[in-house]
C-alpha positions in Angstrom: 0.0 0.0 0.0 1.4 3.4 -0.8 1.5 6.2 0.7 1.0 9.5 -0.3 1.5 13.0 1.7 0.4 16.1 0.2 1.9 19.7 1.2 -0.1 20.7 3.8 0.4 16.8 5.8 -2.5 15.4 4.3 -1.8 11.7 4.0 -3.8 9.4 1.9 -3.1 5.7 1.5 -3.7 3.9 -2.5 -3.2 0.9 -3.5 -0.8 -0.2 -6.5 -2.7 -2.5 -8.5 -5.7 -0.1 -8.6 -3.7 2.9 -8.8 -2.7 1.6 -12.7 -6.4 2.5 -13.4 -6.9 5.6 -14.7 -10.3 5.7 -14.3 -10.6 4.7 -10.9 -10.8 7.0 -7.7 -9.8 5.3 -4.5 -7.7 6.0 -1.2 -7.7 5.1 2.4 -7.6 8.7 4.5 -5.4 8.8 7.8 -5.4 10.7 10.6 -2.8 13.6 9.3 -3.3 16.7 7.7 -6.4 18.1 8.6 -8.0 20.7 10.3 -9.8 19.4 14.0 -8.3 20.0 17.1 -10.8 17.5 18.8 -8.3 14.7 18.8 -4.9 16.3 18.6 -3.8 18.7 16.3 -3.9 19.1 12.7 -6.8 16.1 12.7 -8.3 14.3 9.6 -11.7 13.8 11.1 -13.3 12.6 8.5 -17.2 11.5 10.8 -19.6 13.9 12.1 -18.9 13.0 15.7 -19.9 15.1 18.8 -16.6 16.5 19.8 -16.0 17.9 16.5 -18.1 20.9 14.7 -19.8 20.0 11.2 -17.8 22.9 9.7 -14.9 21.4 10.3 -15.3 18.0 9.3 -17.0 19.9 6.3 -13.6 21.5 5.4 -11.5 17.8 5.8 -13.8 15.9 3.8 -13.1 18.9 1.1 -9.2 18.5 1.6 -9.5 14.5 1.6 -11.5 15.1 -2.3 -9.2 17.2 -3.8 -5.9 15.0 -2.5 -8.4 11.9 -3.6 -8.6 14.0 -7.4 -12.6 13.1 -6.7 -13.7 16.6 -5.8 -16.9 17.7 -7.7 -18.0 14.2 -7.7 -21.2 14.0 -4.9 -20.2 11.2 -1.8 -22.5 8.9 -0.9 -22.1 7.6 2.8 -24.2 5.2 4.9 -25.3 5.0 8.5 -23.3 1.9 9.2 -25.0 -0.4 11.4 -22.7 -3.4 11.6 -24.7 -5.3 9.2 -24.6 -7.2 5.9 -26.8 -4.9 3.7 -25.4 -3.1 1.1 -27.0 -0.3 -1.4 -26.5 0.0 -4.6 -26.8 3.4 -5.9 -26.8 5.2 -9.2 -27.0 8.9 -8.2 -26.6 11.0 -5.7 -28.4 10.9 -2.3 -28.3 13.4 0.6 -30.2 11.0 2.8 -28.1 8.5 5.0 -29.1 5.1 4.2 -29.1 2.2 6.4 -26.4 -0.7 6.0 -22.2 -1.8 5.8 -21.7 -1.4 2.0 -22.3 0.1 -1.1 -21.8 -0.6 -4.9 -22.3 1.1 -8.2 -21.0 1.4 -11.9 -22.1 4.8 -12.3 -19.5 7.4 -13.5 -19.2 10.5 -11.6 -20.3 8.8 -7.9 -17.6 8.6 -5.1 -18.5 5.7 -2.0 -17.3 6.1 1.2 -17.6 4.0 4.4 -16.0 5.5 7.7 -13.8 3.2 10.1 -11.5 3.6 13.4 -10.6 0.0 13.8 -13.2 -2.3 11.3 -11.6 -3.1 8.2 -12.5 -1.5 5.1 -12.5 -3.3 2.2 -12.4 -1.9 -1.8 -13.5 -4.3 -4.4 -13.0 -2.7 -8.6 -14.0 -4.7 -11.7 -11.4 -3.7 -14.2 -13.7 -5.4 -17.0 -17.0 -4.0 -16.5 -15.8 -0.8 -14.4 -18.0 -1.4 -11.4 -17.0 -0.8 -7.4 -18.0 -1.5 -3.8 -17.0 -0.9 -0.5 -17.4 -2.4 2.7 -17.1 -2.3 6.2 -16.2 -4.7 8.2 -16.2 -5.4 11.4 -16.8 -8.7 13.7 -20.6 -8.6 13.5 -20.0 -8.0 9.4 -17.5 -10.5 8.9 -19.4 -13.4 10.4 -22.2 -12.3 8.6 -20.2 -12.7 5.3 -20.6 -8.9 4.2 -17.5 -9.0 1.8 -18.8 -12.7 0.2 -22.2 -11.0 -0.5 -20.7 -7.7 -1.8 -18.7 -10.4 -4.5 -22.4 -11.3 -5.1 -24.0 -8.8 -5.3 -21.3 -7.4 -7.5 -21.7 -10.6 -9.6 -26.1 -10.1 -10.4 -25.8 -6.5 -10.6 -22.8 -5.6 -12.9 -21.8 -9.4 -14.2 -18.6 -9.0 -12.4 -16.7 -12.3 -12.1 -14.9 -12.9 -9.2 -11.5 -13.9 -10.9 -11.4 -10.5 -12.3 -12.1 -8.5 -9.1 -9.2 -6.5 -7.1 -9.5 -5.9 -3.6 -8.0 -3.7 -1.3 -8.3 -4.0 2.6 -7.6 -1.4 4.3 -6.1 -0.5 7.6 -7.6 -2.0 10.8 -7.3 -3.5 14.1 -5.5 -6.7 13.0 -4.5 -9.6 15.0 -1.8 -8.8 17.2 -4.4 -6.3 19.2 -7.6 -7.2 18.3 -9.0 -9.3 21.6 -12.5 -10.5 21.6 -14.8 -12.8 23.6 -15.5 -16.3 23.5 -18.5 -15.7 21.7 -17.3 -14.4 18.7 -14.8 -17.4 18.6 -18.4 -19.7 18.9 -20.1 -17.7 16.4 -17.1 -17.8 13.8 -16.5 -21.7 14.5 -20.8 -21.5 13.9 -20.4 -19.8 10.0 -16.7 -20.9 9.4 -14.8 -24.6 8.6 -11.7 -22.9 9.0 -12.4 -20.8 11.6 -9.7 -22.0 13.9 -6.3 -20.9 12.0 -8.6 -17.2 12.5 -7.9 -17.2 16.5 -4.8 -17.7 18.9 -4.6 -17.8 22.5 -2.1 -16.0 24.9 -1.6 -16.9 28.3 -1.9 -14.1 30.8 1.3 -13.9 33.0 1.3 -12.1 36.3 4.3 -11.4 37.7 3.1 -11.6 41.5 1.3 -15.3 40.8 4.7 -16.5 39.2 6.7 -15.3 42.0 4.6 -16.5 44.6 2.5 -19.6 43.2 1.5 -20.6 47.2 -0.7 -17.7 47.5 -2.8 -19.1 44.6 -3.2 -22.2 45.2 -6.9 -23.5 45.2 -9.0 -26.9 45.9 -9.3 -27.1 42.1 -6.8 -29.5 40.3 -4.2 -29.5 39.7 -3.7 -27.5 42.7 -3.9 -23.8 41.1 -6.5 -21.4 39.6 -5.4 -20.6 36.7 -5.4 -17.3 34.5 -7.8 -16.7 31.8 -6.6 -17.1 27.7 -6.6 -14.2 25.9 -8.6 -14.6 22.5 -6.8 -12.6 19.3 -9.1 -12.7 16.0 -7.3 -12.2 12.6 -9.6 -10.1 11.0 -8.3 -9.7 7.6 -7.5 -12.8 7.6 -10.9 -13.9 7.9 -11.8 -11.4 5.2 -9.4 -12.3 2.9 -10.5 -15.9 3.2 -14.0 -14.7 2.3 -12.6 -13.6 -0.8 -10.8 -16.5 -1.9 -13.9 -18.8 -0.8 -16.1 -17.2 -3.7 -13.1 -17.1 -6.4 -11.4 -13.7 -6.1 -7.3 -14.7 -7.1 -4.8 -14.3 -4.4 -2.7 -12.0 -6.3 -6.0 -9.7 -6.4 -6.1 -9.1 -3.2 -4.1 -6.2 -1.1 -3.9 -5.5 2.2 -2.3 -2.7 4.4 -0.6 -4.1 6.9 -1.0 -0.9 9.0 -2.8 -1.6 12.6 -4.8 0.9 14.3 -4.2 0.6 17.0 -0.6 -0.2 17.2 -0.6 3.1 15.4 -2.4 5.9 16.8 0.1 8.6 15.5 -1.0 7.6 12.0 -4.6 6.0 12.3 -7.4 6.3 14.3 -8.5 3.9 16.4 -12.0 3.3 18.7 -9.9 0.5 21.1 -6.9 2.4 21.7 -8.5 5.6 22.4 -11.2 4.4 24.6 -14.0 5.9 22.2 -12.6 9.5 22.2 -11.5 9.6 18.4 -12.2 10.3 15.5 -13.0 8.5 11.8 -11.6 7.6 8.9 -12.8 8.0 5.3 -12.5 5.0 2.8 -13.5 6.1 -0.7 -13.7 4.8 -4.2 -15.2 6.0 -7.5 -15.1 6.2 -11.0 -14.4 8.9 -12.8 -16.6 10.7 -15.2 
């Protein structure tokens, strides 16, 4: 994934593969180069969030256009819901519709999904010039949203799978991303290959390892013992989506940037406790 940093700091992330389209609009926004003050300074808030005034998220999403080469062109956004619906437009719409992607093959139209730790995911098909994107979190992934958007792509436009390009963007991604037993149980539910999607750490505990006797308990063998961690490779799981309904493995990017490893760069809802702000994933075609 490149990387791109205009004059005033504005950094915007492109893929190479879809980059050699000249038709094509796309780019992953960052945190850099923008104009909030609402989560540190100089802030690409690219979501209309409470801490930050409309006006100024107004004035970043301008910036993010013109650095994109998309401005003029109307953005279409979504109320994301952590779902598996996705809209397929063909104009422009001031209204926020309900769902976790969007697809068209209509010139002039730029899609964007916003993300501070779900993984956004472009999908471009070269032969009949037709996008998507997706977001993707837990609750979207196990519900398949990226497998469908191949779909979808597939009845509406024709597209075939071994001709699509996809792009995942940056994300939480497996070193950091912890979750619960349940969403192990609900992946091993949808998935056969689930497993090779999780891995367990050990907690360690400095005091318990230097003095075991104050731990001890009636339960065998003789010690309580610390709770696994649970690590879900999200792209992973996404990109195993892909491949599932045919997309080729050398069609598929990802960044291997992780939000929350890198909050200088990105950011990220987990590492900021909620206090952040959002990214902007966008792709289009040009007029």
């Amino acid at each position: 994934m490149q990387s791109r940093t205009s004059k005033n700091n504005l950094n915007v992330l492109r893929v190479a593969h879809l980059s050699k389209l000249p038709w094509l609009v796309h780019g992953f926004s960052t945190r850099q180069g923008g104009f909030s003050q609402a989560y540190g300074k100089d802030a690409l808030n690219l979501g209309f969030t409470g801490d930050d005034s409309k006006s100024t998220v107004e004035r970043n999403r301008v910036a993010f256009l013109r650095e994109l080469g998309g401005i003029g062109m109307p953005l279409v956004t979504l109320r994301q819901i952590h779902s598996d619906i996705i809209q397929f437009v063909d104009s422009p719409t001031q209204s926020l519709i309900p769902g976790d992607g969007l697809i068209t093959a209509t010139p002039g139209l730029l899609l964007g999904i916003q993300t501070a730790d779900c993984l956004p995911i472009i999908l471009v098909d070269p032969k009949h010039r037709a996008v998507g994107v997706f977001h993707a979190g837990w609750r979207g992934t196990v519900k398949r949203i990226v497998e469908k958007g191949v779909g979808e792509m597939q009845r509406r436009f024709g597209s075939r799978p071994r001709d699509l390009k996809a792009a995942i963007g940056p994300g939480v991604r497996g070193c950091c991303y912890e979750v619960g037993e349940d969403v192990r149980q609900q992946f091993e539910s949808q998935f056969a290959y689930a497993a090779k999607l999780f891995r367990e750490v050990k907690e360690s505990d400095p005091v318990r390892e230097k003095y075991p006797l104050l731990f001890l308990s009636a339960r065998p063998p003789g010690h309580s013992e610390l709770p696994k961690k649970i690590f879900l490779d999200l792209v992973e799981a996404n990109r195993q989506q892909l491949l599932t309904v045919g997309v080729l493995p050398k069609s598929i990017a990802a960044s291997p940037l992780c939000t929350n490893c890198r909050t200088d760069l990105l950011f990220s809802y987990r590492a900021e406790k909620g206090d952040t702000g959002r990214m902007m994933n966008v792709v289009g075609i040009r007029e």
